[in-house]
N, C-alpha and C positions, 0 to 999 in steps of 0.2 A: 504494500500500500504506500502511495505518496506520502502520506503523513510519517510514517516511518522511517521513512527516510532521514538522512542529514543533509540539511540544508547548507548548501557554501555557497557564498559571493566571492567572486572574482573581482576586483575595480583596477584598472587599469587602462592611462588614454592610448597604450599601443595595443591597435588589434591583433598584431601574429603574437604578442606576448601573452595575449587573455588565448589565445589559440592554442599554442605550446603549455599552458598552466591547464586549460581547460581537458588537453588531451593525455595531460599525465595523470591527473586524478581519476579521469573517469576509467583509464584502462586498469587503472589500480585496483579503484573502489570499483568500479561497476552501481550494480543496479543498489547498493549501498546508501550512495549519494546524490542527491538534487544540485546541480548546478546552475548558479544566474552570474550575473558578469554586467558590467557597469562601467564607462566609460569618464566617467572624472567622480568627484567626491558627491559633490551633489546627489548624480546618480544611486551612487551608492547607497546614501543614507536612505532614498523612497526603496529601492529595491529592499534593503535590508529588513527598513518597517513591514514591506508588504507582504513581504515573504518568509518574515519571523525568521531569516537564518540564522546558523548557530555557530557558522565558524565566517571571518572576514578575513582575506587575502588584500591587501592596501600595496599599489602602488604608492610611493610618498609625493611621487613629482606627478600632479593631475592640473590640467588647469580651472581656473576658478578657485572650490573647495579643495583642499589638496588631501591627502590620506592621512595626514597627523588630526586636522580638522575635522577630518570624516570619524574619525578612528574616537575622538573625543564625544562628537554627538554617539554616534553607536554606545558608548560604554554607558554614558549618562540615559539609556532608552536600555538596555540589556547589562548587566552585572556579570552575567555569567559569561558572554559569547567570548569564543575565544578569537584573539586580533592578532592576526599574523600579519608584519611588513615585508612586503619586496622589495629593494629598494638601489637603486647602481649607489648612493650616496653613503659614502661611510663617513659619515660627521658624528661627532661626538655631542652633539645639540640633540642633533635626531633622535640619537638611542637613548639620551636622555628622557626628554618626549612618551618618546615605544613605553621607558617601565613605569611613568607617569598612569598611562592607559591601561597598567598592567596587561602588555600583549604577551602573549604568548612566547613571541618568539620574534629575531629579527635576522632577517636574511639578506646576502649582499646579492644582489644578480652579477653574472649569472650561478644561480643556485644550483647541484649538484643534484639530479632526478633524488636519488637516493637520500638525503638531507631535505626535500621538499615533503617528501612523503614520511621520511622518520618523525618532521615535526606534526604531518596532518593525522598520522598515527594517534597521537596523544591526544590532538584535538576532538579528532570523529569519539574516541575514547572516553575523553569528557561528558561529550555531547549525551553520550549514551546513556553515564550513569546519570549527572542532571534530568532526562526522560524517566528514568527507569525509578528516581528517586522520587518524582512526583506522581508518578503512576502508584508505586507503593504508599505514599504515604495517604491516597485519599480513599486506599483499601483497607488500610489497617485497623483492626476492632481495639479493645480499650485494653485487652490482655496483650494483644500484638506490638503495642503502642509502651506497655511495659517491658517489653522483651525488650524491644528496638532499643529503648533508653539505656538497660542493662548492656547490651551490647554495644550501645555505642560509650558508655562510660569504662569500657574495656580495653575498645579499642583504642579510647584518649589515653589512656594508662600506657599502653603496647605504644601508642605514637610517640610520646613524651619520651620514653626510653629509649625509644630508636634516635632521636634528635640528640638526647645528651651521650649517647655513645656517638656518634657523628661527629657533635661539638668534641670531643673526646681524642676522637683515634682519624682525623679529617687528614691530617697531616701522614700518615700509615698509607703503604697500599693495599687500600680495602674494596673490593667489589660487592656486589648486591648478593651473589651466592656466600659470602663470608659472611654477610648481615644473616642472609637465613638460616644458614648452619647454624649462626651461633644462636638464634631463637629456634632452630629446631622444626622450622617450616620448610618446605617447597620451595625451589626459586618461583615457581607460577604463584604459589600463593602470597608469596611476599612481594609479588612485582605488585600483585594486583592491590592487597593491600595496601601498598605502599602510594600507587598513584590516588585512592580511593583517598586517604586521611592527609596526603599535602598538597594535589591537586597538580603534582607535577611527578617527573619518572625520577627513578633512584639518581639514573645518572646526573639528571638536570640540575637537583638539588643538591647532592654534594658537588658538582663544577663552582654555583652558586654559590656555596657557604666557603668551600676554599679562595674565590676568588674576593668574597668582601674580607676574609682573611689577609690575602695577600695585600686588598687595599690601606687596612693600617699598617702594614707591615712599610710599602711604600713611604711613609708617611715620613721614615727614618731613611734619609741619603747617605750612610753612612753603611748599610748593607746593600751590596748591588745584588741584582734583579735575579739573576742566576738565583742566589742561594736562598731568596723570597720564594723561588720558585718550590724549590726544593722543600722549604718549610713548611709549604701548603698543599703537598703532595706529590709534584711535580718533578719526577727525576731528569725529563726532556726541557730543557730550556725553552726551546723552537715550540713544543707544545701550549708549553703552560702561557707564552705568548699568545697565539691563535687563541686558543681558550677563551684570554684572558680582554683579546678584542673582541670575538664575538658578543662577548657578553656586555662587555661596558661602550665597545663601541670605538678602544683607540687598545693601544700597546701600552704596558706597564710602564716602558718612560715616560709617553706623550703624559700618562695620568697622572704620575710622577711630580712633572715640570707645567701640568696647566694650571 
């Protein structure tokens, strides 16, 4: 059924690029996914409202409303939609902006098929348990309704602990089967858990928590970057770089010295 589906918006003022985005998803997702597609920011936001979707792709350069602007109405009209940027411009204003909107995710073009779809992964992801969570909750009887609370004040216990071992051992090479082992889960049950109680994946979260790590670390010019790296996980220099722009949007010097 249509309704079942996940709804995505595409905005973007080049047509072969809504073209190339439009044909990577669908061969992905398939009959999965609803796709709509929008030609400057304005567009977007009527498409968005009308069509209730659940995940937003923003070019940034549109003319008129541009996709930072678009991306702000959208968030003020939906809470939950997840806002992913595409974008050629790697300024440090921009990605400033993207965690303002809380997007999801921001990507440089040209983006990598496999990095396009790893992040729509998380999103369609999202999208499902937000449905799946309001479906349940207008079925639920009064007993049901106390379960839910027992379980979920369980699983806020099991979260909390996972966070302060993280803050803990961030710096360690630790992967997401290490975490389960050491709680004695599945790695499926613990992925799934894991994106369910912080709304993002194992990996995203500790890249994240190391790298505002390594930002106070920065802070002090008297350790060079190398060994920042190292301290927040990072044995690859070259890596913990990349990482470290993705996320923030410049390189550990530029952040360094701005």
């Amino acid at each position: 059924m249509a309704n079942d589906k996940c709804r995505i918006l595409i905005a973007d003022d080049e047509p072969i690029e809504r073209m190339v985005i439009h044909k990577i998803i669908q061969s992905y997702f398939g009959a999965e996914v609803e796709i709509w597609q929008a030609e400057n920011g304005r567009e977007a936001i009527e498409v968005f409202r009308e069509q209730d979707c659940r995940i937003a792709l923003l070019d940034i350069s549109m003319p008129g409303i541009d996709g930072l602007e678009a991306a702000e109405e959208i968030r003020k009209r939906n809470q939950s939609c997840s806002i992913i940027f595409l974008t050629a411009y790697d300024e440090f204003n921009f990605a400033k902006r993207a965690i303002k909107v809380r997007a999801l995710d921001y990507l440089l073009k040209p983006c990598a098929r496999e990095e396009l779809i790893a992040v729509l992964e998380d999103a369609v992801y999202l999208s499902k348990q937000d449905e799946d969570e309001a479906k349940a909750s207008m079925q639920m009887t009064e007993t049901e309704v106390k379960d839910e609370k027992l379980e979920l004040m369980k699983n806020r216990v099991l979260a909390d602990n996972i966070q302060e071992y993280l803050e803990t051992h961030y710096m360690e090479d630790i992967s997401l089967q290490d975490v389960a082992a050491l709680l004695h889960y599945s790695d499926a049950y613990f992925c799934k858990f894991f994106k369910q109680n912080f709304n993002k994946s194992f990996i995203v979260y500790l890249s994240e928590l190391r790298i505002e790590k390594a930002k106070e670390l920065l802070s002090d010019i008297t350790v060079n970057i190398k060994e920042i790296g190292q301290k927040v996980g990072y044995r690859d220099s070259s890596y913990f770089t990349k990482v470290f722009k993705r996320i923030t949007g410049v390189t550990p010097s530029e952040y360094r010295y701005s």
